[in-house]
C-alpha positions as CSV (number, residue, x, y, z in Angstrom):
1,X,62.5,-21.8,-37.5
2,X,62.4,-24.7,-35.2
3,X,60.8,-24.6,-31.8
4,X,62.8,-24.9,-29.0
5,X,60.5,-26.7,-26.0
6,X,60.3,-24.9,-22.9
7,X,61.5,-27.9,-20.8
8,X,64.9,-28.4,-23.0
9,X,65.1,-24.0,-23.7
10,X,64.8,-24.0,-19.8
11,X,67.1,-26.2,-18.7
12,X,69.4,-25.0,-16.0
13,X,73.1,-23.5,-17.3
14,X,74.2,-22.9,-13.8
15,X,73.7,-24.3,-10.1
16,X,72.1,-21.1,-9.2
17,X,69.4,-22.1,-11.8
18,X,68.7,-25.6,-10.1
19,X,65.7,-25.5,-8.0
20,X,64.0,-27.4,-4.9
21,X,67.7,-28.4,-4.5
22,X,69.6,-26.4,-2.6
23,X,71.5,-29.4,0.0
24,X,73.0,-31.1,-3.7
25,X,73.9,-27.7,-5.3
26,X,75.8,-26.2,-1.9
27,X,77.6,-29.2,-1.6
28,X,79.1,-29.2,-5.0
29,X,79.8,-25.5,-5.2
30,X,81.9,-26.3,-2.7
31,X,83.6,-29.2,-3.7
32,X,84.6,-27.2,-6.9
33,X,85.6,-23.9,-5.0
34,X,87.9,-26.0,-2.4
35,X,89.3,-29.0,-5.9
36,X,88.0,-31.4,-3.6
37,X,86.1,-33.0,-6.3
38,X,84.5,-36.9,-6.5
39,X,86.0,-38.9,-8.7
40,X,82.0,-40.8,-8.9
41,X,78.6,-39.8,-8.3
42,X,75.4,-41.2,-7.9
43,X,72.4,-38.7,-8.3
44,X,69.0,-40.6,-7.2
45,X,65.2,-39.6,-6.9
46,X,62.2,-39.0,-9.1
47,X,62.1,-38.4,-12.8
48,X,62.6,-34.7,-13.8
49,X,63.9,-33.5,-10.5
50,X,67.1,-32.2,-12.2
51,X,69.4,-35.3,-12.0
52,X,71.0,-35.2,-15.7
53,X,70.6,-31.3,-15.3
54,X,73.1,-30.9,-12.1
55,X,75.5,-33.6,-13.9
56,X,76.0,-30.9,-16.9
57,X,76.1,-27.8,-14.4
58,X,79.1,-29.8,-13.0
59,X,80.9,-30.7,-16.1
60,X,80.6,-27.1,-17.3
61,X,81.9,-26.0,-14.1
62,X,85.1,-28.3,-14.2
63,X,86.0,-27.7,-17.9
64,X,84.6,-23.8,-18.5
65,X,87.5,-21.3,-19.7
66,X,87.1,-19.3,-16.7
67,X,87.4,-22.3,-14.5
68,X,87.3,-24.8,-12.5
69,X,84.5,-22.6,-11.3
70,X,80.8,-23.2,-9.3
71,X,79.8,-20.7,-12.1
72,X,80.2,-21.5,-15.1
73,X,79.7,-18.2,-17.8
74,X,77.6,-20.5,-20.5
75,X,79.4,-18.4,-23.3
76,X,82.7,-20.2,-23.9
77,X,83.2,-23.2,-26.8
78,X,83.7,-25.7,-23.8
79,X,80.1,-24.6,-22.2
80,X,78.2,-24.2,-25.9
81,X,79.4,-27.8,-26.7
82,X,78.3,-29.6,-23.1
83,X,75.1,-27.5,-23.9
84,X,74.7,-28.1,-27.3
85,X,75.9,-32.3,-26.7
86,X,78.6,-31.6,-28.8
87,X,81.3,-31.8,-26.4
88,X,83.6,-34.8,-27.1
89,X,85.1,-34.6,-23.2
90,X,81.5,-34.8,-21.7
91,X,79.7,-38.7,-22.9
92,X,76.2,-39.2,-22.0
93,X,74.8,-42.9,-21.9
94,X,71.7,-43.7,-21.6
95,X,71.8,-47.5,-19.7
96,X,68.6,-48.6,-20.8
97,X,69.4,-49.1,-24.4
98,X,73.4,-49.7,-23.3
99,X,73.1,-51.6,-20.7
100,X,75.1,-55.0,-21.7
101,X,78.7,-55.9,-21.0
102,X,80.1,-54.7,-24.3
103,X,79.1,-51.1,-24.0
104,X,80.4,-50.6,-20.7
105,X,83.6,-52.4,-21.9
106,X,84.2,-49.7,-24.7
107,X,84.0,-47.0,-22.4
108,X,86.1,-48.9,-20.5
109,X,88.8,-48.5,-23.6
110,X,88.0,-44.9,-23.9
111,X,88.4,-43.9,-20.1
112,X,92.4,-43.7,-20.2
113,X,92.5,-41.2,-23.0
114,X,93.3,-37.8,-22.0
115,X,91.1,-35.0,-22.2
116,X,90.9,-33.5,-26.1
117,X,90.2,-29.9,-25.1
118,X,88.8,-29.3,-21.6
119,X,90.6,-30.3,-18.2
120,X,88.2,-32.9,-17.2
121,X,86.5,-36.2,-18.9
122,X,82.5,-36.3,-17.5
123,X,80.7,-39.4,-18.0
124,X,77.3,-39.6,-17.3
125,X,74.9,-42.9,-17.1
126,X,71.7,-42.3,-16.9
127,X,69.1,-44.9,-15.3
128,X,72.1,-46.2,-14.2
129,X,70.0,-49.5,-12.6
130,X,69.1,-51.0,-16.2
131,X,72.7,-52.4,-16.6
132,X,73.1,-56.0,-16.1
133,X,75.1,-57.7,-13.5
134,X,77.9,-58.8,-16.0
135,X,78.2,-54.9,-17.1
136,X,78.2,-53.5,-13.4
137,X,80.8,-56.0,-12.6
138,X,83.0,-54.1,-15.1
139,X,81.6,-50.8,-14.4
140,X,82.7,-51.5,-10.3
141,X,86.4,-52.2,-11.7
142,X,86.3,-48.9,-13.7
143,X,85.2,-47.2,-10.1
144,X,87.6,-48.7,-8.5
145,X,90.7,-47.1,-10.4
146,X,89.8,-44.2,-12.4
147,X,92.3,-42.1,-14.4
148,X,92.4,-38.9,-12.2
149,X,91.1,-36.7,-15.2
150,X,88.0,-38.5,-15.6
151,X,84.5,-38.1,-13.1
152,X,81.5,-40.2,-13.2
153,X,77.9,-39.3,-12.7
154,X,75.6,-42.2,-12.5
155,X,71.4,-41.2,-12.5
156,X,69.0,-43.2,-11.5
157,X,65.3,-43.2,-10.6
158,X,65.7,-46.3,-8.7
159,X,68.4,-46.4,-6.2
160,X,67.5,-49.8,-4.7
161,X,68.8,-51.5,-7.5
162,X,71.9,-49.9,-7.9
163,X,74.4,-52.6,-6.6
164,X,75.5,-51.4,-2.7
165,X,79.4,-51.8,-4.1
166,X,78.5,-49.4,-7.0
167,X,77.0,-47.5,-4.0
168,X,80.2,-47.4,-1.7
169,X,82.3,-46.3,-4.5
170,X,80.0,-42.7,-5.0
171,X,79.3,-39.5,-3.5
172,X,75.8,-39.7,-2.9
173,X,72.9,-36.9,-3.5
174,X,69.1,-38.0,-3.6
175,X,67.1,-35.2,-5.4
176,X,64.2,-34.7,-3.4
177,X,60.6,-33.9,-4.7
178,X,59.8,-30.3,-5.5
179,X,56.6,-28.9,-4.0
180,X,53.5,-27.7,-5.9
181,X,54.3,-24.2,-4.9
182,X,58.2,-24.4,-6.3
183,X,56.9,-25.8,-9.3
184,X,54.2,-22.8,-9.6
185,X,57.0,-20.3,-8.9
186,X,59.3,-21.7,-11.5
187,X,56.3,-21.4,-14.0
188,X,55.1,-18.4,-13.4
189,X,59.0,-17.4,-14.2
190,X,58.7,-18.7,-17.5
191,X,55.3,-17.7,-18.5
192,X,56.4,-13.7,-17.6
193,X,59.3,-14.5,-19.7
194,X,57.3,-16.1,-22.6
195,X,54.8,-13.7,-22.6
196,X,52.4,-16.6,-21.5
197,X,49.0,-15.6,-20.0
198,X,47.8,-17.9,-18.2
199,X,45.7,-17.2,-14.6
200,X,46.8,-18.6,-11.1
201,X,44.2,-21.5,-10.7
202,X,45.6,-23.0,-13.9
203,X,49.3,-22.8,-13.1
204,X,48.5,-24.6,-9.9
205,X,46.6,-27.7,-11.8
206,X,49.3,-27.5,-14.1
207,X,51.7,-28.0,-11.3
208,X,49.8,-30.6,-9.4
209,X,49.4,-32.3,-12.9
210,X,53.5,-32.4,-13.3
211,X,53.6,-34.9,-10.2
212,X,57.1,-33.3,-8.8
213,X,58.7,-33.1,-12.4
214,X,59.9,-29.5,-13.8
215,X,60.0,-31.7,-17.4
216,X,56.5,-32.5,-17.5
217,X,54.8,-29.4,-15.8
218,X,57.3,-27.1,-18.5
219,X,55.9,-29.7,-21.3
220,X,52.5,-29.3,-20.0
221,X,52.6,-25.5,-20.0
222,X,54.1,-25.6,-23.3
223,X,51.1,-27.8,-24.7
224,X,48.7,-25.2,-23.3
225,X,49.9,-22.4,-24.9
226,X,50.5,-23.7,-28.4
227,X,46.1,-25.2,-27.2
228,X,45.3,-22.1,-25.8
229,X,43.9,-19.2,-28.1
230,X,44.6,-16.4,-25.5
231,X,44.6,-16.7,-21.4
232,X,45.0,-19.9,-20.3
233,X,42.3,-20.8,-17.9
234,X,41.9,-23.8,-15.0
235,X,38.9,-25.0,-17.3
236,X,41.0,-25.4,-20.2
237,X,43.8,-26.7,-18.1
238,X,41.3,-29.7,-17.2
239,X,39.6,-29.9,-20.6
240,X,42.6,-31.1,-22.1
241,X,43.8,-33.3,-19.4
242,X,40.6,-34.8,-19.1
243,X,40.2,-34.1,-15.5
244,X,36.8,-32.8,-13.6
245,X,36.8,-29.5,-11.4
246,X,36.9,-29.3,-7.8
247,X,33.2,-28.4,-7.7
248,X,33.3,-31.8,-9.1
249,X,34.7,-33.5,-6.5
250,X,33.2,-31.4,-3.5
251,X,29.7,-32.1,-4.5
252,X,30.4,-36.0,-5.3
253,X,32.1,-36.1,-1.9
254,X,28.7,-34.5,-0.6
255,X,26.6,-37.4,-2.0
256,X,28.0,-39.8,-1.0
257,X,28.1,-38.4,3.0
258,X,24.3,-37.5,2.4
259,X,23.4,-40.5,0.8
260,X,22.1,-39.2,-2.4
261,X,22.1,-42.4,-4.7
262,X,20.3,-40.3,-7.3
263,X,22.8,-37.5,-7.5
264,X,25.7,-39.6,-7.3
265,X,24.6,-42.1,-9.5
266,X,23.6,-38.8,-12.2
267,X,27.3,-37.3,-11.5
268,X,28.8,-40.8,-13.1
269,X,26.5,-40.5,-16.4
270,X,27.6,-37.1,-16.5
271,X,30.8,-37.5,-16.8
272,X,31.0,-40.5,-18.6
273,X,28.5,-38.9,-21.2
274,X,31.4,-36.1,-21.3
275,X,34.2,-39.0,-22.5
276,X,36.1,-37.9,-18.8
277,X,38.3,-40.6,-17.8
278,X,36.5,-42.4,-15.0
279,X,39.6,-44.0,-13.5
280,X,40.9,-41.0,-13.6
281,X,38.3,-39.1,-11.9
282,X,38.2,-42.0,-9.3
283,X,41.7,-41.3,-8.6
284,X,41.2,-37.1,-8.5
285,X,38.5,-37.7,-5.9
286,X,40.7,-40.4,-3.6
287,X,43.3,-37.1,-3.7
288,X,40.2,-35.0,-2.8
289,X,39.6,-37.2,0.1
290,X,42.8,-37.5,1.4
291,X,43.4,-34.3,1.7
292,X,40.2,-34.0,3.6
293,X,41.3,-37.1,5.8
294,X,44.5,-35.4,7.0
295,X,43.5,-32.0,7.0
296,X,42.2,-32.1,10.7
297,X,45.3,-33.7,12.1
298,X,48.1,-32.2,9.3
299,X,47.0,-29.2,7.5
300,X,50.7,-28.8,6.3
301,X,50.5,-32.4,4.4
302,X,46.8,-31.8,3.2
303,X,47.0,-28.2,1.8
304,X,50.6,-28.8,-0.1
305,X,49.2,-29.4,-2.9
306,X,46.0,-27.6,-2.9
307,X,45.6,-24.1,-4.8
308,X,45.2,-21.3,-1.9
309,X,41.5,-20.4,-4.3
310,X,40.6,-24.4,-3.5
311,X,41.3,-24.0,1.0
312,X,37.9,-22.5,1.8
313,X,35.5,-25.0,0.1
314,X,38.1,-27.9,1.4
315,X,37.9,-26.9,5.2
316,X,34.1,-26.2,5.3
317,X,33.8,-29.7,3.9
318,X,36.3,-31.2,6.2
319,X,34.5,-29.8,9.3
320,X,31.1,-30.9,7.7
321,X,32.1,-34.6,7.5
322,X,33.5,-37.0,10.1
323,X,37.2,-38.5,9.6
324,X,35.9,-41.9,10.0
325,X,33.5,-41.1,7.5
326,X,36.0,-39.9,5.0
327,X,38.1,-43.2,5.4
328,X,34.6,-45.3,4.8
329,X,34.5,-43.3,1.4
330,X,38.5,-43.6,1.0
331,X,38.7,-47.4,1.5
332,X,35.3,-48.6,-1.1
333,X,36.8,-46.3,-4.0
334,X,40.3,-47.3,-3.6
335,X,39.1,-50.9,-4.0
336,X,36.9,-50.0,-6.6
337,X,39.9,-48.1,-8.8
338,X,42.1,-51.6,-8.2
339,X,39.1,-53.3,-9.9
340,X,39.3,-50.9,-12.6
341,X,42.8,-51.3,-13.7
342,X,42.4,-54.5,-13.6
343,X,40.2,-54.6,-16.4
344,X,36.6,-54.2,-14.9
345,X,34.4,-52.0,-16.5
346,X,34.8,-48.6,-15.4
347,X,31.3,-47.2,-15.3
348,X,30.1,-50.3,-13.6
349,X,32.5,-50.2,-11.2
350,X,32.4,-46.5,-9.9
351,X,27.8,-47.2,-10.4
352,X,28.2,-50.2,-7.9
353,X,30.7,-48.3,-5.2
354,X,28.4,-45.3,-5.3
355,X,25.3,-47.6,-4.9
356,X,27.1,-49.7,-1.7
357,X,27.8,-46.3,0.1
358,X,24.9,-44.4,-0.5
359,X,22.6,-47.4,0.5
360,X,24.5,-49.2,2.9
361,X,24.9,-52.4,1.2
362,X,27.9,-54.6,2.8
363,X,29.7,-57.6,2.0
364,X,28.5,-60.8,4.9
365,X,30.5,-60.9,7.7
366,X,31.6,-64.6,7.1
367,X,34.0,-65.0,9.5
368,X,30.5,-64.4,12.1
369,X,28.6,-67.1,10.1
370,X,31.3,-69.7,10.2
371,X,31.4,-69.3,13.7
372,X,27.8,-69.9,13.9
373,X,28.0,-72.8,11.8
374,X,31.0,-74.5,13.6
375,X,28.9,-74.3,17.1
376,X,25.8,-75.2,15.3
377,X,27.9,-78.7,14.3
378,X,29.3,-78.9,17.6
379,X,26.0,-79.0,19.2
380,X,24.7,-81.4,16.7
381,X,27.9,-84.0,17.3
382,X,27.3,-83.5,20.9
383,X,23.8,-84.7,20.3
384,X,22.1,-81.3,21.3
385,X,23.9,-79.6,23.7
386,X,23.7,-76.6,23.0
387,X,23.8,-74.3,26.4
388,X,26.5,-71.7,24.8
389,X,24.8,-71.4,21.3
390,X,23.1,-68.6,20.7
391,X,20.0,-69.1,18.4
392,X,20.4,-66.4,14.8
393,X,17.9,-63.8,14.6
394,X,14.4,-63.7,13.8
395,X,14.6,-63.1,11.1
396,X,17.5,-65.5,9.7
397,X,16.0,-68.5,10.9
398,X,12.3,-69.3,11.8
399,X,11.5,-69.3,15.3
400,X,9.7,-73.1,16.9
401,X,6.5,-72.3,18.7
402,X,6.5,-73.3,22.5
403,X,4.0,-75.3,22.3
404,X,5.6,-77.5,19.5
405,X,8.3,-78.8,22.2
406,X,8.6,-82.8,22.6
407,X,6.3,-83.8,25.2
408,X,9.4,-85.0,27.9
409,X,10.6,-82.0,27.3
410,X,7.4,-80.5,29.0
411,X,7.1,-82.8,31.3
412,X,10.1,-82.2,32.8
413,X,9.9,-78.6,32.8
414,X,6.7,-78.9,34.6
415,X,8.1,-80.6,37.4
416,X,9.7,-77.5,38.3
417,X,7.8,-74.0,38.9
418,X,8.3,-71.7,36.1
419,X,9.4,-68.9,38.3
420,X,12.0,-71.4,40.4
421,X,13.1,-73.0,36.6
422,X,13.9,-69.2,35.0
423,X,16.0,-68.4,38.2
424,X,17.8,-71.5,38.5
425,X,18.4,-71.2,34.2
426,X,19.6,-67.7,34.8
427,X,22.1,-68.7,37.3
428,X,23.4,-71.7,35.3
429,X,24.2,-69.8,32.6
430,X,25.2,-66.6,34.3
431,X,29.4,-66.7,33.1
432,X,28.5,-68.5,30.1
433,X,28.9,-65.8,27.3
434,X,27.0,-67.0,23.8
435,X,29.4,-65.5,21.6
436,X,33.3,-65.2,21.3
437,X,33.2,-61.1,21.1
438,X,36.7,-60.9,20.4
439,X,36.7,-62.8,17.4
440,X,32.6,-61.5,16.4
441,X,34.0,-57.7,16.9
442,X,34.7,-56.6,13.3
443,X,31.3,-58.6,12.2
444,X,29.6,-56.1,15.4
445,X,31.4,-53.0,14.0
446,X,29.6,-54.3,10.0
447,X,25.9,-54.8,11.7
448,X,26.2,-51.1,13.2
449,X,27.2,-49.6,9.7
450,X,24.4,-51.9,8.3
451,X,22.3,-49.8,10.4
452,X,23.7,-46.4,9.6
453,X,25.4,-46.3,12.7
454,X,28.9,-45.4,11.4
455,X,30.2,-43.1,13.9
456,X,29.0,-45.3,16.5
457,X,31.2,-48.1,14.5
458,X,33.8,-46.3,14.3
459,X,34.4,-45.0,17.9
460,X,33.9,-48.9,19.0
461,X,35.9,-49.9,16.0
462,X,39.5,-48.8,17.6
463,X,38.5,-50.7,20.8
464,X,39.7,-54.2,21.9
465,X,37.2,-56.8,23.8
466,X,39.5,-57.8,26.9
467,X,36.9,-60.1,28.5
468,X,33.3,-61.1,28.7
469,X,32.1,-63.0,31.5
470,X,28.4,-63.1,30.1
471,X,27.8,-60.2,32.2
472,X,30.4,-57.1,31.9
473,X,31.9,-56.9,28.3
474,X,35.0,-55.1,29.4
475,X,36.6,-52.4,26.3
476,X,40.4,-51.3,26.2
477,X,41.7,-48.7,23.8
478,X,45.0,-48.6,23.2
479,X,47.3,-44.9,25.0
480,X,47.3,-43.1,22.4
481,X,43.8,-43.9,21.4
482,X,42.7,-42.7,25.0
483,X,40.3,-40.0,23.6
484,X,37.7,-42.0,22.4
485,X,36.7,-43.8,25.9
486,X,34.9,-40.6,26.4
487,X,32.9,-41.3,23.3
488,X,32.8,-44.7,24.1
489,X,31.1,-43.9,27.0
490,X,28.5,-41.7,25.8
491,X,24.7,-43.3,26.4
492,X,23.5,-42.5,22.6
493,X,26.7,-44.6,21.7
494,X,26.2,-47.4,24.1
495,X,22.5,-48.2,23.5
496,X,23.3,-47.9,19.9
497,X,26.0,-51.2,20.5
498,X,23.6,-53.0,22.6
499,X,21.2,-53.2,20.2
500,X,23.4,-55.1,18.8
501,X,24.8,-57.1,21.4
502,X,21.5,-57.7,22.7
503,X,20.6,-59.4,19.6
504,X,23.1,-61.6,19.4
505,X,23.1,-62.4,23.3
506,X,19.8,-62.3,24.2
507,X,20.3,-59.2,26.7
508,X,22.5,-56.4,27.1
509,X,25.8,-56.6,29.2
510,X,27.4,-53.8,31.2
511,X,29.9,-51.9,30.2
512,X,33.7,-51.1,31.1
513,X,35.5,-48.8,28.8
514,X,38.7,-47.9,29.5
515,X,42.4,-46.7,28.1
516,X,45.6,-48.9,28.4
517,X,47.4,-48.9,31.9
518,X,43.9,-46.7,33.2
519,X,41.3,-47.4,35.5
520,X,38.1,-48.9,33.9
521,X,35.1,-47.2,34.5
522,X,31.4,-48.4,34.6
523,X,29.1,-47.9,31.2
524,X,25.8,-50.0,31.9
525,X,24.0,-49.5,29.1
526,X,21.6,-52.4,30.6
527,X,20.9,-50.3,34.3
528,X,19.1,-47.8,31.9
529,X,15.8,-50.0,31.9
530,X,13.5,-51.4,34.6
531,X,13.9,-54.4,35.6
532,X,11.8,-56.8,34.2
533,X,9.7,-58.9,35.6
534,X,8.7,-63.0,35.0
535,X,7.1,-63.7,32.3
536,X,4.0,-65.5,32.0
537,X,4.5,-69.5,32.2
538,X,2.7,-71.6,30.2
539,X,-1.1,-73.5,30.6
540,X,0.6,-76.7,31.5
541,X,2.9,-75.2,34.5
542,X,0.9,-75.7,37.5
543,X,0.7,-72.3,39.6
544,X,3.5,-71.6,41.8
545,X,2.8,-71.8,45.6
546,X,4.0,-68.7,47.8
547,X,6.8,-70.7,49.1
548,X,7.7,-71.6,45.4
549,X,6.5,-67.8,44.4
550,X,9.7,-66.5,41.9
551,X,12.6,-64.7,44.1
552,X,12.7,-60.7,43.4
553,X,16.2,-59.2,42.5
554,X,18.5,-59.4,44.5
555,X,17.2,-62.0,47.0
556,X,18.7,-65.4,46.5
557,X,17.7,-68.4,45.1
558,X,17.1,-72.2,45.8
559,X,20.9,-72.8,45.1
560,X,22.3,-70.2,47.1
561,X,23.4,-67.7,44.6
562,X,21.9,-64.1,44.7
563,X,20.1,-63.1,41.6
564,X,21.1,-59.1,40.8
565,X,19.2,-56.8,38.6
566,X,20.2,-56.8,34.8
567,X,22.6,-59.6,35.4
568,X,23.1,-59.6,31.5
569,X,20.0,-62.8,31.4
570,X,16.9,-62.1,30.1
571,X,14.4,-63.2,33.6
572,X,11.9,-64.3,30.7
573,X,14.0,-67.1,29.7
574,X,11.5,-69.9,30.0
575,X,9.6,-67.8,27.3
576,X,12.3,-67.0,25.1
577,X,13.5,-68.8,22.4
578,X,16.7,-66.8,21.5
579,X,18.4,-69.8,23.3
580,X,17.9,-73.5,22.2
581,X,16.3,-75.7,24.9
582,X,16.3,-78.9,23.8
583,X,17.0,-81.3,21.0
584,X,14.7,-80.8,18.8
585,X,15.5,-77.5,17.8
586,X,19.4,-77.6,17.1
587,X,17.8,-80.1,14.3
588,X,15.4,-77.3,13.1
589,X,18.2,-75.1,12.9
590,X,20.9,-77.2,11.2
591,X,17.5,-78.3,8.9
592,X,17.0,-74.7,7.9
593,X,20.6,-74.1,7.4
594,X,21.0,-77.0,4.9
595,X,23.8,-78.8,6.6
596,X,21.9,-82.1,6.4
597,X,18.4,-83.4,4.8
598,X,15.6,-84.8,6.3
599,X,17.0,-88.7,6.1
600,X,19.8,-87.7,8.1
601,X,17.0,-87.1,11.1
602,X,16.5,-90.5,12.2
């Protein structure tokens, strides 16, 4: 005897068999009760959602014995032939292998002839959108003027490429999605029926595996039982899809957070070793993260298609790691799964994304460099100007002893006490900030997670530099970001950035944080230290005189101005050589960066 599969034994006979669809069924129910039929259709949404399924309900309806009726009995000839395909009043065309002019011309032909033994002619297109323009052109005259015995129902997975005049000539219903838990409930139904055991965990991975179709989580439940030898477990479920457990996924997830190389890098031979599908398991743990991504702000969204025996280990590990965290993890994999299907290796791939979260490694900021570069040359065409450039780090480029400066250059600066010289530097360049912020932000944000500093990335991350004067380095969020300026003001968080900034500016600037159309408040993450003094000037300096002695803060200087305490300068400037002084050293720099040899010198 032939076996019947589930999907095709299970097909719906009446609307009150349709599921997940209640809006399309209720409508036409009622069209048929009140013979206020359509003479076209068009039923759009995803595949297996009961498109081609409603279309036969409907021309049972219209053409059962006992009819017109929204319930048709499924017993007469007219029913057994529509379900059977035997029915010469009901055509069904598939438009993907029929999609050219001539087809749709000989139904054309066909159209006009009456009825041979029901009171209505159905005829239903599937995928609909494969015809070509020259065959919807006919198709719209056909809509146009039907023959009143005659109703169309066009299906389509697709609807955007269904011509908009095809469109204005139908009635139309989009078939929605069915949840995980309709499609459980409709399995469960058919596994008591079949006499299927199969546990709770594994329906709902068979569900989640069917992707919204009833067709391919019935086919996949009648795989399993022909696989299984008895109950049908979640294990099994997985072993023949391929796919890894959550206990999988949970412990990856965990390190990765902790940082575990090692044990994530062991998870990846394991599973490879198994013959699991690595793209695949990349893509079950991106659904694994999502769900823990949205879970603190939409439980609803998250937890639709989880398994209620899955919630408890998914909330503890939600409230164990940081959302920001979570979208770190969700953004490297997702790039690594494009690289994947794009031919790259798979275990190489998913070994090299593990290795750059676990240890921190990130791509150069190159948009900071160029800018680095581009006021390196402009200081060089300039012929050494360089007041606004801010000299790399330590340890990117080599730092010139003092004592190597050209001698003018220390003749002048003795002709000036040291202490008067630092002042008056300070107050030059005070309003002269080293760095555009705005444009270096994202390359900040990249040096903090360099520094496993990733929540203190990410709260600064959502901000927006709205000015630097070289002194305050003023924050905005945007309203409905307004929460994190209370994070953004926290002291761990601020030292944390100016670190940072302090590196790249030669002293830490104050802080405003603020929210969009609020007051800003104060955040010096500079006031936190003592002042600090002069430093030492050099042999050659002679020694300052008490009239020439260095002012303290706040008293003011030889030009005038008043010199406050952390005024975002370092007082040791003469000392320091985070900023270029002369000449000279711009050509050290540009030397050590390549951009020309030593020829180019003279």
């Amino acid at each position: 005897m032939n076996h019947t599969t589930l999907y095709r034994k299970w097909r719906p006979r009446r609307f009150g068999g349709i599921v997940g669809q209640e809006p399309v069924v209720r409508t036409l129910r009622r069209a048929i009760e009140t013979d206020r039929v359509s003479h076209a259709y068009l039923f759009s949404g995803p595949r297996g959602t009961g498109k081609t399924s409603t279309a036969k309900v409907l021309a049972m309806g219209l053409n059962c014995e006992k009819g017109p009726t929204p319930e048709p009995d499924g017993t007469c000839v007219s029913c057994r032939a529509i379900v059977g395909n035997s029915s010469i009043d009901v055509l069904e065309m598939d438009a993907a292998s029929n999609r050219g002019i001539d087809e749709i011309r000989d139904l054309r032909d066909k159209v006009n002839l009456a009825p041979a033994a029901g009171r209505m002619k159905v005829y239903i297109i599937d995928e609909v959108h494969m015809l070509t323009a020259e065959a919807f052109n006919a198709l719209l005259k056909m809509l146009e003027e039907p023959p009143e015995h005659v109703v169309f129902v066009l299906a389509t997975t697709e609807k955007h490429k269904v011509l908009p005049t095809i469109i204005s000539r139908c009635q139309s219903f989009d078939f929605r999605r069915p949840s995980v838990e309709t499609l459980v409930g409709k399995l469960e139904e058919i596994s008591e029926a079949e006499d299927i055991e199969v546990e709770p965990e594994a329906l709902t991975v068979i569900a989640r595996e069917g992707r919204g179709s009833f067709r391919d989580a019935e086919g996949l439940l009648d795989q399993l039982s022909s696989f299984a030898e008895g109950r049908i477990t979640a294990p099994m479920v997985r072993e023949l899809l391929g796919g890894v457990g959550p206990e999988s996924l949970i412990e990856t997830t965990y390190a990765l957070h902790e940082r575990m190389a090692s044990e994530a890098l062991r998870m990846v031979d394991r599973l490879a070793g198994e013959g699991k599908d690595l793209g695949q398991f990349v893509a079950e743990l991106l659904a694994h993260l999502r769900n823990l991504m949205l879970l603190p702000y939409a439980p609803e969204v998250a937890l639709a298609a989880v398994g209620a025996e899955e919630r408890p280990p998914l909330e503890e590990q939600a409230n164990a790691i940081p959302t920001a965290e979570v979208v770190r993890l969700v953004e490297a994999l997702d790039n690594a799964l494009g690289r994947m299907r794009r031919g790259g290796d798979p275990k190489l791939e998913l070994e090299l994304v593990f290795l750059k979260l676990t240890r921190d490694y990130t791509e150069p900021d190159m948009g900071a460099i160029l800018g680095r570069l581009e006021t390196l040359e402009k200081a060089v065409e300039n012929g050494g100007a360089a007041t606004n450039f801010v000299r790399p780090a330590a340890d990117s480029v080599s730092e010139e002893p003092p004592a190597e400066r050209e001698p003018a250059q220390r003749a002048e600066e003795s002709d000036v006490p040291s202490g008067e010289a630092s002042v008056q530097e300070d107050a030059d360049d005070r309003g002269k900030p080293g760095v555009d912020l705005a444009s270096e932000w994202h390359g900040i944000m990249g040096e903090l997670k360099r520094r496993r500093q990733a929540l203190t990335a990410a709260v600064y991350g959502e901000a927006r530099v709205e000015s630097f004067d070289g002194e305050v380095l003023r924050l905005v969020y945007p309203e409905e970001q307004s929460f994190h300026v209370g994070m953004a003001r926290d002291p761990g968080h601020l030292d944390k950035l100016g670190e940072v900034l302090e590196e790249r500016l030669g002293s830490k600037p104050r802080f405003e944080v603020r929210a969009a159309g609020g007051e800003s408040a104060g955040a010096d993450a500079a006031t936190s230290e003592e002042p600090q003094t002069t430093a030492p000037t050099e042999q050659h300096t002679p020694e300052p005189t008490s009239e020439d002695s260095p002012p303290e803060a706040g008293s003011p200087n030889g030009s005038g101005e008043t010199v406050a305490e952390n005024s975002g300068t370092r007082p040791e400037a003469m000392g320091n050589d985070d900023v270029i002084q002369n000449q000279r050293e711009v050509f050290e720099i540009a030397r050590e960066f390549g951009l020309f040899d030593e020829k180019q010198r003279g």
